[in-house]
Every structure is written in structure tokens, then in C-alpha cells.
TORLUMBA-536494 format. One line per 4 residues: number of its first residue (from 1); their letters; for each residue y, x, z of C-alpha. Coordinates in nm, 2 decimals. Layout:
NUM = a = Y/X/Z; ...
REM end
This chain:
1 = xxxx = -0.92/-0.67/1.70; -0.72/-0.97/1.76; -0.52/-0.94/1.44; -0.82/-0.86/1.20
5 = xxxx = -0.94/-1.18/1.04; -1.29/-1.14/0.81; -1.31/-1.26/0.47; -1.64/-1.45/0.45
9 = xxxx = -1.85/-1.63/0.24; -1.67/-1.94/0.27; -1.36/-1.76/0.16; -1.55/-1.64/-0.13
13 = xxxx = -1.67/-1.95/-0.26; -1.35/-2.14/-0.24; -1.17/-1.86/-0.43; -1.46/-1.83/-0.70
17 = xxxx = -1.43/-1.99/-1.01; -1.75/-1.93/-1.17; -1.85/-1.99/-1.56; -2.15/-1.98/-1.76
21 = xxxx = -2.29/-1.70/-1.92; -2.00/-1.52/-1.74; -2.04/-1.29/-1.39; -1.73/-1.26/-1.17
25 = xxxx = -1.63/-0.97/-0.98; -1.61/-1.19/-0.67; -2.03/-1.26/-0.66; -2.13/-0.90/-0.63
29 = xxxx = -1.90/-0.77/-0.35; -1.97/-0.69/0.00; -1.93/-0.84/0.30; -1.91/-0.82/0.68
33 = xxxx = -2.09/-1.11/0.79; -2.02/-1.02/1.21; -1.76/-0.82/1.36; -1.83/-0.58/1.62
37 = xxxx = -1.64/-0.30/1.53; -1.50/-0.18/1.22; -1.68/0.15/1.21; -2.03/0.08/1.30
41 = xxxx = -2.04/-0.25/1.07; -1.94/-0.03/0.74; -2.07/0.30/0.80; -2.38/0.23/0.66
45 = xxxx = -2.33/-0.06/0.40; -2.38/0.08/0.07; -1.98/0.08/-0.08; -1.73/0.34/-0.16
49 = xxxx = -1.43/0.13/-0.18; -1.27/-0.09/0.17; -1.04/-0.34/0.05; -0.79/-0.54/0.35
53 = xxxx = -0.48/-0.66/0.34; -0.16/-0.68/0.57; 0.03/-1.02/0.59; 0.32/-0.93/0.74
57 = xxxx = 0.71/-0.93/0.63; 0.81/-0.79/0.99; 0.87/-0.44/0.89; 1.13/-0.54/0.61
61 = xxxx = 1.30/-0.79/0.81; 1.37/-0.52/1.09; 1.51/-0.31/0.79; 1.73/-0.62/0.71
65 = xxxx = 1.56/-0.65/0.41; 1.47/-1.00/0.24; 1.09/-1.12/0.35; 0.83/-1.25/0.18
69 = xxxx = 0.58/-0.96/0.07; 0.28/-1.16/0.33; 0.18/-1.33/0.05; 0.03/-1.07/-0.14
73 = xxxx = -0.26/-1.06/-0.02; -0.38/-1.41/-0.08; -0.23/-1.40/-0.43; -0.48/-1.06/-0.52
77 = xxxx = -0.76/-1.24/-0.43; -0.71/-1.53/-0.59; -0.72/-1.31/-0.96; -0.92/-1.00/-0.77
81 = xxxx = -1.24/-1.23/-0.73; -1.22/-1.39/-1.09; -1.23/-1.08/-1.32; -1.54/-1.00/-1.50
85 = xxxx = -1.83/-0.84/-1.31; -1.90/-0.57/-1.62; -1.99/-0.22/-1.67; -1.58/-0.13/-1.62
89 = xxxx = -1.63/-0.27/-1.27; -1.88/-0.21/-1.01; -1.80/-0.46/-0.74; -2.14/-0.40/-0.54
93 = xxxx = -1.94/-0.10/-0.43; -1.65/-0.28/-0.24; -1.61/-0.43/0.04; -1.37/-0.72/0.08
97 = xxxx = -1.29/-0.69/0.46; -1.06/-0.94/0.51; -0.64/-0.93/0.64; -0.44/-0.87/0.96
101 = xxxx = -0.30/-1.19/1.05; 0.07/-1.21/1.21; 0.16/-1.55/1.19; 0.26/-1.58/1.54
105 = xxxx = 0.43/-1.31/1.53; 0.65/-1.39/1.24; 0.68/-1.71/1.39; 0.85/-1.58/1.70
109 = xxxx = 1.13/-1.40/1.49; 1.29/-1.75/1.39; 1.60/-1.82/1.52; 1.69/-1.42/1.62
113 = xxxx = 2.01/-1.32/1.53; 1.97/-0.92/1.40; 2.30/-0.85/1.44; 2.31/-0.82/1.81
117 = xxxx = 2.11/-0.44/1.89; 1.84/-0.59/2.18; 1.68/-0.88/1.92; 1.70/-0.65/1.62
121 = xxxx = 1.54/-0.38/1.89; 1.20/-0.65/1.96; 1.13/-0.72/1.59; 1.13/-0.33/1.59
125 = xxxx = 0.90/-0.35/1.86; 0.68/-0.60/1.70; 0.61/-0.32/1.42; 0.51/-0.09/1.62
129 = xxxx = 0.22/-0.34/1.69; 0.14/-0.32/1.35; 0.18/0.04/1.33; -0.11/0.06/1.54
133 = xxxx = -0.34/-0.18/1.40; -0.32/-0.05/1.06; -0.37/0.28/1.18; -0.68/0.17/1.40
137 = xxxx = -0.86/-0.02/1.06; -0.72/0.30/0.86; -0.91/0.56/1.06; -1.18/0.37/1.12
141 = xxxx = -1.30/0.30/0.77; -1.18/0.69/0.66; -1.44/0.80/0.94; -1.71/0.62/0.82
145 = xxxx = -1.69/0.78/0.47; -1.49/0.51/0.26; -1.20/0.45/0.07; -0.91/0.27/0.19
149 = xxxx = -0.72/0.00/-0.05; -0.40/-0.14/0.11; -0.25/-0.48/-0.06; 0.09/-0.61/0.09
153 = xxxx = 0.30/-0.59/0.35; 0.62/-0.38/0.40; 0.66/-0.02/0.31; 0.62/0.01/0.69
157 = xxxx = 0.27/0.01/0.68; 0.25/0.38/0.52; 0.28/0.53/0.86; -0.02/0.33/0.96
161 = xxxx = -0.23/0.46/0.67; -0.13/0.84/0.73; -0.14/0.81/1.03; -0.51/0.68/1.00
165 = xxxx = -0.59/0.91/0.75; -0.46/1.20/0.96; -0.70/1.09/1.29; -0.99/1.07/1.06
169 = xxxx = -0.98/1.37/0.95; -0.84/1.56/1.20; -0.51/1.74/1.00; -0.24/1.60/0.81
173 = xxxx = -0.27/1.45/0.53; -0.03/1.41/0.20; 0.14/1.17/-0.01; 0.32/1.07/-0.32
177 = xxxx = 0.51/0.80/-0.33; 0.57/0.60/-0.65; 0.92/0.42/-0.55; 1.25/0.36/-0.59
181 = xxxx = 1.35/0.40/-0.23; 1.23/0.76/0.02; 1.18/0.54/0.30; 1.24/0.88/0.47
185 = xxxx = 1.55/0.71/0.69; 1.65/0.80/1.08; 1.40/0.76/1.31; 1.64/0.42/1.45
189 = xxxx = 1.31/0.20/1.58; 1.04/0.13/1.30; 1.08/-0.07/1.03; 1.02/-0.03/0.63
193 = xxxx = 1.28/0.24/0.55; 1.17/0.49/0.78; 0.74/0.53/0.78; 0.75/0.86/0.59
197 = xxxx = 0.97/1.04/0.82; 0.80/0.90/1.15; 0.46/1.04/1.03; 0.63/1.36/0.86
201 = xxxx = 0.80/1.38/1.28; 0.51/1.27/1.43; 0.29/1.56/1.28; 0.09/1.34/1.02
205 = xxxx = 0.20/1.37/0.71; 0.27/1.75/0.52; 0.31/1.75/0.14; 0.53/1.45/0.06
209 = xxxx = 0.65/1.40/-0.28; 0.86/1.07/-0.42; 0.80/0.97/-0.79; 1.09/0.78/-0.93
213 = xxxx = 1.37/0.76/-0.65; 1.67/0.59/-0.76; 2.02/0.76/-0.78; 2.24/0.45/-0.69
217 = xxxx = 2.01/0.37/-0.37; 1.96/0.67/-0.21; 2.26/0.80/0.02; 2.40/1.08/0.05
221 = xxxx = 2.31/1.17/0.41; 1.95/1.07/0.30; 1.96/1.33/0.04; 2.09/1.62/0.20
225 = xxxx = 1.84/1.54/0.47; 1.57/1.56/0.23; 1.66/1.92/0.11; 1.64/2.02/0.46
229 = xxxx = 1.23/1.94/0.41; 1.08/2.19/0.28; 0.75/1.99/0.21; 0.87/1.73/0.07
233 = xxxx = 0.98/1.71/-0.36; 1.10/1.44/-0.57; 1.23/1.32/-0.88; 1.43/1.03/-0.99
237 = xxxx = 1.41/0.74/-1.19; 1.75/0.83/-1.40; 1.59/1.20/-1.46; 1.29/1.06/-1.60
241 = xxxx = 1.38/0.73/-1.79; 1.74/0.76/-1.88; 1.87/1.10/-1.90; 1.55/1.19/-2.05
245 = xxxx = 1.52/1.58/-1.85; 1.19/1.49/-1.77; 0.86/1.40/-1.92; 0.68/1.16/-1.71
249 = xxxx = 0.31/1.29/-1.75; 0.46/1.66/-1.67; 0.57/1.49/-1.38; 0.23/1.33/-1.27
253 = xxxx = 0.13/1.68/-1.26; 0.39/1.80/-1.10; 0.38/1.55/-0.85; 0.00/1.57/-0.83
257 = xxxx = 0.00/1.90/-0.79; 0.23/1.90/-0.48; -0.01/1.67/-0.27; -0.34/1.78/-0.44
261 = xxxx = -0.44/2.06/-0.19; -0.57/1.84/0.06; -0.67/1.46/0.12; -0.38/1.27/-0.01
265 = xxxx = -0.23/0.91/-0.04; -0.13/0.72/-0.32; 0.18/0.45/-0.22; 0.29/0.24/-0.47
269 = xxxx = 0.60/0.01/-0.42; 0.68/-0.28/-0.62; 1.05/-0.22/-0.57; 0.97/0.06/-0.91
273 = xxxx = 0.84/-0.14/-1.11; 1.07/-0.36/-1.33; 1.13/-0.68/-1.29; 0.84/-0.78/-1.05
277 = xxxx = 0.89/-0.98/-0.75; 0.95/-0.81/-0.48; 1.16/-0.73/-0.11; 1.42/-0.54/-0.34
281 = xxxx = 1.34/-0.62/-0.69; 1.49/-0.37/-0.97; 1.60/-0.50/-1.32; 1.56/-0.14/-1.45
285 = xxxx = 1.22/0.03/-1.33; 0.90/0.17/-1.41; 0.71/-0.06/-1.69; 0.36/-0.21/-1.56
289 = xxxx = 0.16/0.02/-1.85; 0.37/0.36/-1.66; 0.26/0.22/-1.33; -0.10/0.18/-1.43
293 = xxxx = -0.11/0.52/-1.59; 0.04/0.66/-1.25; -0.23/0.56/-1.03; -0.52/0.62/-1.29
297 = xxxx = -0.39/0.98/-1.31; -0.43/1.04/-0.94; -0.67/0.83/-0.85; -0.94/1.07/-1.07
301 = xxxx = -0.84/1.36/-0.81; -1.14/1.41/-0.53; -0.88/1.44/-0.30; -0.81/1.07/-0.37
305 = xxxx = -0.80/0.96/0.03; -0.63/0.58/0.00; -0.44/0.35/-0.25; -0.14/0.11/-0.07
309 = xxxx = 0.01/-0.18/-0.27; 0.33/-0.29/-0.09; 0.62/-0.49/-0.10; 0.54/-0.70/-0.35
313 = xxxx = 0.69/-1.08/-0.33; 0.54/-1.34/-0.52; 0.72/-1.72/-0.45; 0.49/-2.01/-0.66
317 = xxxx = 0.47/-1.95/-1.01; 0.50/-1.58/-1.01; 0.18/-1.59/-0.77; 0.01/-1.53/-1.12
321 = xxxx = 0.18/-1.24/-1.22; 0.20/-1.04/-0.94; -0.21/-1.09/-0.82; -0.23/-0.95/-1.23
325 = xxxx = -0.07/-0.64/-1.16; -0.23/-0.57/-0.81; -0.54/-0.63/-0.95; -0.51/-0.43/-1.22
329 = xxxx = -0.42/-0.13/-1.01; -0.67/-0.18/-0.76; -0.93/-0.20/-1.04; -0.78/0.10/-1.25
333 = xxxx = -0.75/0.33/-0.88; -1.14/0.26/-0.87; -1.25/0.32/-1.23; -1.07/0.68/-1.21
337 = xxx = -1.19/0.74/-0.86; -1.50/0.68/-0.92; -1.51/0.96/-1.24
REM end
């Protein structure tokens, strides 16, 4: 895959920063050392867990959206490698694959003008490029028995992982979707507001439930199409946190026990949570402690299939804060998967 670059040793060491009488998480993960294909070169390495990442803002600027999320990935890894190697967390059982790549690609979008409907149409080409390679590393690593963990991007890349998930397996798959935003929106060209609904169209997704979705940002239109789904549920933000008519662990279960059937993915947006850097960051969100809770709670189900970090947007000094969080959740999805 042209877009599929390796994390390797040499990555490794120049992220570790090792100290004595201390064991990092970074020394005792896996790694692909050639590539041949994705499939045959993890099938039989002894891991559960597949972690890549997606550096890519493309999706969000064909939703008009402001860029930036690419950066995630480098960020997480950069605090992922440097936690404690303990008996809380088993790195011999992940993989650190490495990231698709799309520089070029984002290079190629300066100087469009998105107003006019032919260059807004070619950046919505561009994701469908993506679409594919996500969905190619997705399926590939669900086939050879592992688990899937997603960091960065645009909220565009969900249709990849279903998608993925979906060929694997042969049937659709479901998923909750912890964020302020359905990203269930026309079916216009891809972009980052509309990967639900192309897989939901497409035949891949079934069950879909949204955890949190916010009153103010959620139109009309969108709403009454939603209704008009009879697999897919949600709550809002306003329901749970402010007018206080539901609970939020009833909801977990609620929400949990929509998707819980079959294999199903966990998406979580960093547009929810509150005041963390991201393509449309919210002053008034889910807290970090809520957030963690969310994806401990569902990441113990069997039926577990794939954890997606997206959107989130870290610019210099909140680099720190936002490789924290993903880290923590990618950490706290393994300890409760692994139960």
C-alpha cells in the first residue's frame, strides 16, 4: 500500500525516553519489521491489539470544517510509548503498525477555492481514496483475528472501519457513537459529516446509536431523517448533562445494549469532550473522567470489534494534552477488553 508507512525500530527509539529502574510501554511492543501484506505479516504474531493511525485532515476540509486533526497520531505516540510497562499494561500484546501518510495529497488542496462545486467535488474525491485504504488495513487486520485501534483523522474515516469490519466478517456490523455531531448527513460526496449514513446506505452498518448528540448542532432536516431509521437511537448531550432526564450509566447500557448483539464499533469524537482541541471544539461537553468511563464500559463487551479516536486537533503546546487523553483511552479500551 502506497499510503501505509511502518513504524520501526528507529521510530521507536527516537520516541523512547527510557529511565532506570523504570520499563516503558514503548520497549515491549510489536513490530512489523517487512511489509508484504498486512494480513499475512500479523496473522500469526502473537498480539491482540493493532494500533495505526490516519494523518489526514481531507475529510473535514471537504465538510468545510477547520483542519488540523493529522497531527494526532504523532502526538499519541509521543506519550503512548512513554507510559509504564506494568501489570495494568501488557504491551507485548500490541502491535504499533505505523500511519497512512497523505501529505501529498493535502498538499495538492492548497490554493482550491471550495466554494466553486467542481474543486470542492475533487477534495471529495480525494476521500474516497482514503475510504478505501482504511477499509483495506481495517479488514485486513479484523481477518487475521485482531483488534483494530484507530487514532486521528476526520470523522470520515468511520466508514472505512465499518466498512472493514463488515468485509471481515462477512455481515454488518454496529456502532455507537460517542459525539456531539450524527455525522449521518446527505449522501452529497464523502467527507466527515456523512460516514455513518454512507455505510448505513451502503449495507454496512445496522444497529447505530449516537451517545451525546447536541441540540443546537443538529438540524432539523437531520433529525426528522433520523426518526425515519429505525435502527438507529440516540440521546443528547442537553438530556443527559443539563436537563438532567437521563442518567449517564443507564445510558451506557442503553446504548450498549442497542449495538451489543453483534460485533460492534466504538467511535469516539473529540468534538464531545469539553474543552479539548479539536476540528469543532465544544466549551460545554463530556468531561475526560465521563469519556474514559464510556469506553471502559464497552470496551469489556466480547463483541468489542474496534476502538476510533478522531478529530482531535492538537497545535504546540496542547500536543501534551491531547496525546494524554488518547492515550489514556487507548490504554483503558485494552484493560477492559482484555477482561
Amino acid at each position: 500500500m502506497e499510503h501505509l508507512i511502518l513504524f520501526t525500530e528507529k521510530d521507536r527509539q527516537q520516541l523512547l525516553k527510557k529511565r532506570k529502574g523504570e520499563t516503558k510501554f514503548g520497549e515491549h511492543i510489536q513490530l512489523v519489521s517487512n511489509f508484504n501484506k498486512i494480513y499475512d505479516d500479523i496473522v500469526n504474531l502473537d498480539v491482540d491489539y493493532v494500533v495505526f493511525g490516519i494523518t489526514e485532515d481531507i475529510g473535514i476540509v471537504a465538510n468545510n470544517g477547520k483542519p488540523s486533526p493529522y497531527k494526532a497520531w504523532s502526538t499519541t505516540l509521543k506519550v503512548l510509548l512513554n507510559i509504564q510497562s506494568n501489570d495494568f499494561n501488557n504491551a507485548k500484546r500490541v502491535l504499533i503498525l505505523g500511519h497512512l501518510d497523505y501529505a501529498e495529497e493535502h498538499q495538492s488542496l492548497s490554493g482550491l477555492d471550495l466554494s466553486k462545486k467542481k474543486q470542492l467535488s475533487k477534495v471529495r474525491k480525494l476521500v474516497e481514496t482514503i475510504d478505501k485504504d482504511v477499509t483495506h488495513v481495517v479488514a485486513a487486520i479484523r481477518k487475521a483475528g485482531k483488534t483494530p485501534i484507530i487514532i486521528g483523522g476526520g470523522h470520515n474515516n468511520a466508514y472505512g472501519n465499518i466498512k472493514g469490519c463488515a468485509l471481515a466478517s462477512n455481515e454488518r456490523i454496529n456502532v455507537v457513537n460517542f459525539d456531539a455531531h450524527s455525522d449521518f448527513r446527505a449522501e452529497e460526496g464523502r467527507h466527515s459529516g456523512n460516514g455513518f449514513s454512507y455505510a448505513y446506505a451502503e449495507g454496512f452498518l445496522k444497529n447505530y446509536f449516537i451517545f451525546g448528540l447536541h441540540e443546537n448542532y443538529t438540524s432539523d432536516t437531520l433529525l426528522k431523517t433520523m426518526k425515519k431509521v429505525k435502527s438507529l437511537r440516540y440521546n443528547t448531550y442537553e438530556a443527559l448533562e443539563v436537563r438532567n432526564e437521563l442518567n449517564f450509566s443507564s445510558e451506557m447500557k442503553t446504548a450498549l445494549s442497542h449495538v451489543s448483539n453483534t460485533s460492534f464499533g466504538i467511535e469516539i469524537d473529540c468534538d464531545a469532550i469539553e474543552n479539548i482541541p479539536s476540528s469543532a471544539m465544544t466549551p460545554s461537553g463530556f468531561s475526560i473522567q465521563q469519556t474514559r468511563q464510556f469506553v471502559n464500559y464497552l470496551g469489556k463487551h466480547k463483541n468489542a470489534a474496534y476502538l476510533h479516536i478522531c478529530e482531535a486537533a492538537p497545535i504546540n503546546n496542547e500536543d501534551i494534552k491531547v496525546g494524554k487523553l488518547i492515550t489514556y483511552l487507548i490504554s483503558d479500551f485494552i484493560r477492559a477488553n482484555n477482561q
